[in-house]
C-alpha positions in Angstrom: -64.2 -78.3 124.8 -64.1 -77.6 121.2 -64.3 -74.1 119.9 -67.7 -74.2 118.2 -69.5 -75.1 121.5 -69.1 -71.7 122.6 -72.6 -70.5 123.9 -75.2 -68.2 124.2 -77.6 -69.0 126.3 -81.7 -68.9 127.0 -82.8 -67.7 130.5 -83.8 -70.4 132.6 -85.2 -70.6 135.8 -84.2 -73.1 138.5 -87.3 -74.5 138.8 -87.8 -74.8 134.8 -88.3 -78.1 133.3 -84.9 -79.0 132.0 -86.1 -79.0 128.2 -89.1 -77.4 126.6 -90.4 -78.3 122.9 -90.2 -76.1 119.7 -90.9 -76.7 116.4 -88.0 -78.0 114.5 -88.2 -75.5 111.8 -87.8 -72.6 114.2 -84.3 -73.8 115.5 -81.4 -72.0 114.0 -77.8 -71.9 114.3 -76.7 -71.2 117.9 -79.9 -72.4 119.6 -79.9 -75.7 121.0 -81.5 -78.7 120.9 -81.4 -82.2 122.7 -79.7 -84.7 120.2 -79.6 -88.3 121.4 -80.1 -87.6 125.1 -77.8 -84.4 125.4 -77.9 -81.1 125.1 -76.2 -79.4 122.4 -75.5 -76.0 120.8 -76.4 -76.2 117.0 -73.8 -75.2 114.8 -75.6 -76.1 111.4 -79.2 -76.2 109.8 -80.2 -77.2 106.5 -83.5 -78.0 105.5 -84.9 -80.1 102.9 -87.4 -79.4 100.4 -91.0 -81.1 100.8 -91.4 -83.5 98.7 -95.3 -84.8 97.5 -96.0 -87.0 100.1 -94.6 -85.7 103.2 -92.3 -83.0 105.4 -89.7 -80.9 105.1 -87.0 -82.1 107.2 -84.1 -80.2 109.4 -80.7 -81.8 109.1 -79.1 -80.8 112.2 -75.5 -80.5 113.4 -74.5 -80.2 117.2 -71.8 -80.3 119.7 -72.5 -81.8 122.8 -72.1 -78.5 125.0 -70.0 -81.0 127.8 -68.2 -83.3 126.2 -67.5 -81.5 122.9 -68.8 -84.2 120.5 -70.5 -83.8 117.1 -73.9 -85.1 117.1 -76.0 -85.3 114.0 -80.1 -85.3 114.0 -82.5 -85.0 111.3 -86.4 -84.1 111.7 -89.5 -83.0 110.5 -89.6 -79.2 110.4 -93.4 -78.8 111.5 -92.7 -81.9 114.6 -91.6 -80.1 118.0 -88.1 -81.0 118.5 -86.8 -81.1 122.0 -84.8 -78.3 123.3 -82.8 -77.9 126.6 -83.1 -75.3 128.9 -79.7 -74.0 129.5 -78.4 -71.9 132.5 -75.3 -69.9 132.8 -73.8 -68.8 136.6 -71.0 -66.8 137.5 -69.3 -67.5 140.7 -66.5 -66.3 142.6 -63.8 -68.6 142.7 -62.5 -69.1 146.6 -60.1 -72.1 146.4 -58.7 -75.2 144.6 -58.1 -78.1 146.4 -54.9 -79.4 144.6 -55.3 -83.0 145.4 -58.7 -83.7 143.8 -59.3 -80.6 141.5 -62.6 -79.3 143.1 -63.0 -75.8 143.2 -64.9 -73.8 146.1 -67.0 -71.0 144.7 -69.1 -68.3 146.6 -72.4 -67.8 145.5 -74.1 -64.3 145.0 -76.4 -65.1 148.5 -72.9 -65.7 150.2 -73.1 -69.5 150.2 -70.3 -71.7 148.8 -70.4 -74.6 146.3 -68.2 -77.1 146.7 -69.2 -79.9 144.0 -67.4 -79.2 141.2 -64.0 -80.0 139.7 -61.4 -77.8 137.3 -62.5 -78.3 133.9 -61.2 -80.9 131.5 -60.0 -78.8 128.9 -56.4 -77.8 129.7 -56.1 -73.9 128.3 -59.1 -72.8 130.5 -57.8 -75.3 133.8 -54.1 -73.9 133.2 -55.6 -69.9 133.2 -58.0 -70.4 135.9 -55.2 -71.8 137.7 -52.6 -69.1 136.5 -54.8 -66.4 137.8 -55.8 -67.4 141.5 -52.3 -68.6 142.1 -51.4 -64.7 141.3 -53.9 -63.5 144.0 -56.3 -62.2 141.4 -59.9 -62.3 141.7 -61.3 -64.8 140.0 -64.7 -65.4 138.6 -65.8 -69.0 136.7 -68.9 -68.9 134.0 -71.1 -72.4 134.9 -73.2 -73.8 132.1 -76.1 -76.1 133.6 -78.5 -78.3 131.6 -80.1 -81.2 132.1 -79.0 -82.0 135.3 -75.2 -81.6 133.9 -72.9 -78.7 135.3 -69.6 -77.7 134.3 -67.0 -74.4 134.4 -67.4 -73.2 131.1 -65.2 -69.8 131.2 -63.6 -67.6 133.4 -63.2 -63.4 134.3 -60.2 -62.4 136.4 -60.3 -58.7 138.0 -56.0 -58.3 139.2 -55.4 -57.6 142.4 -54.7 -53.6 142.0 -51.0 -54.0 141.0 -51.9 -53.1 137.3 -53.7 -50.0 138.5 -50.7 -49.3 141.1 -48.2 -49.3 138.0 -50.2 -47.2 135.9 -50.7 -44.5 138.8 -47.0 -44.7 139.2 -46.1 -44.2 135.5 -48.6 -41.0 135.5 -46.8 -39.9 138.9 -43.6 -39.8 137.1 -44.4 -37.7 134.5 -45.8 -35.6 136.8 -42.8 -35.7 138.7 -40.8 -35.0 135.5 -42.8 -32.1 135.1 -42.5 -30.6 138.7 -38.5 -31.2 138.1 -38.6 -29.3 135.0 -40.7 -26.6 136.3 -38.1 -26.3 139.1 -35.3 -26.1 136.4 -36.8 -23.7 134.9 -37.3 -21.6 138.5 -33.6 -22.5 139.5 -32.4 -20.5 136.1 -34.8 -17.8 136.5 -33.8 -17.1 139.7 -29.7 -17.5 138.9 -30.6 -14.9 136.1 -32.2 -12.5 138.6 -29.1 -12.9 140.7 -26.9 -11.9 137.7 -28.5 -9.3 136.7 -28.3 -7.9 140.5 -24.8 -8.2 140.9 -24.1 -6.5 137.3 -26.6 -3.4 138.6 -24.5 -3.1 141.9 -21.4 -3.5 140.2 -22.2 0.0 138.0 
């Protein structure tokens, strides 16, 4: 998907309508609107000055938050515009069926959802990939709008082993210290045992 779709999104309920007007000139640059049928993120606004006989107009340019397409749209600024309502979910990534590319997630209730496929764009399919084939926890970010869902991101949390390393590199300075601290002893005590033999010796 391309890089200026990246989202924020507008809390949504599940049973929300899936758009909601607003007036045109209240929509700025990284809301999102519905631009030929689709819901977009809106990645540029300019608005035109009124002119005698009619409106200002908003000149607006979009990327189609699934496919990744620019979309274009111009409109009054005082007309209500049509805006999606986008939802975001994280789910926990439980397995990927390698022969069709759908992905089992677990919801937060404890139910699994099973009707969705690795995404199209190949950085984000190739990590998500990467990081459950390494035994990491991993969590997937689904965008939903207008009846559309796809994986959008992803979170990994490793397995431990990075924690497990770091404990070990602190145990070994510790255990560089104890050995120095036992040096230390071992000459202290030779010393002692010197100095006893040179008294006895008198």
């Amino acid at each position: 998907m391309a890089e200026e779709a990246d989202l924020d999104f507008d809390a949504a309920d599940a049973g929300a309508s899936t758009t909601f007007p607003m007036q045109a000139g209240n929509i700025r640059k990284g809301g999102h609107l519905v631009v030929k049928g689709r819901p977009c993120k809106v990645v540029d606004v300019s608005t035109s000055k009124t002119g005698k006989h009619g409106h200002a107009k908003c000149k607006f340019v979009a990327i189609d938050i699934f496919t990744g397409n620019k979309m274009e749209d111009m409109q009054p600024s005082s007309h209500n515009a049509e805006v999606p309502n986008v939802k975001r979910t994280e789910y926990q990534l439980l397995d990927i069926d390698e022969d069709d590319d759908y992905v089992s997630l677990m919801t937060e209730e404890g139910d699994t959802k099973d009707d969705l496929k690795l995404p199209a764009d190949p950085a984000l399919r190739k990590a998500i990939q990467e990081a459950f084939e390494a035994g990491n926890d991993v969590f997937v970010i689904v965008i939903a709008a207008m009846g559309e869902e796809m994986i959008h991101s992803m979170k990994e949390k490793t397995d431990g082993k990075r924690a497990h390393h770091t404990g070990a590199g602190l145990c070994g300075a510790f255990e560089g210290v104890r050995e120095s601290g036992l040096a230390l002893l071992r000459a202290a005590v030779g010393s002692a045992r010197l100095m006893s033999a040179g008294g006895e010796g008198r």
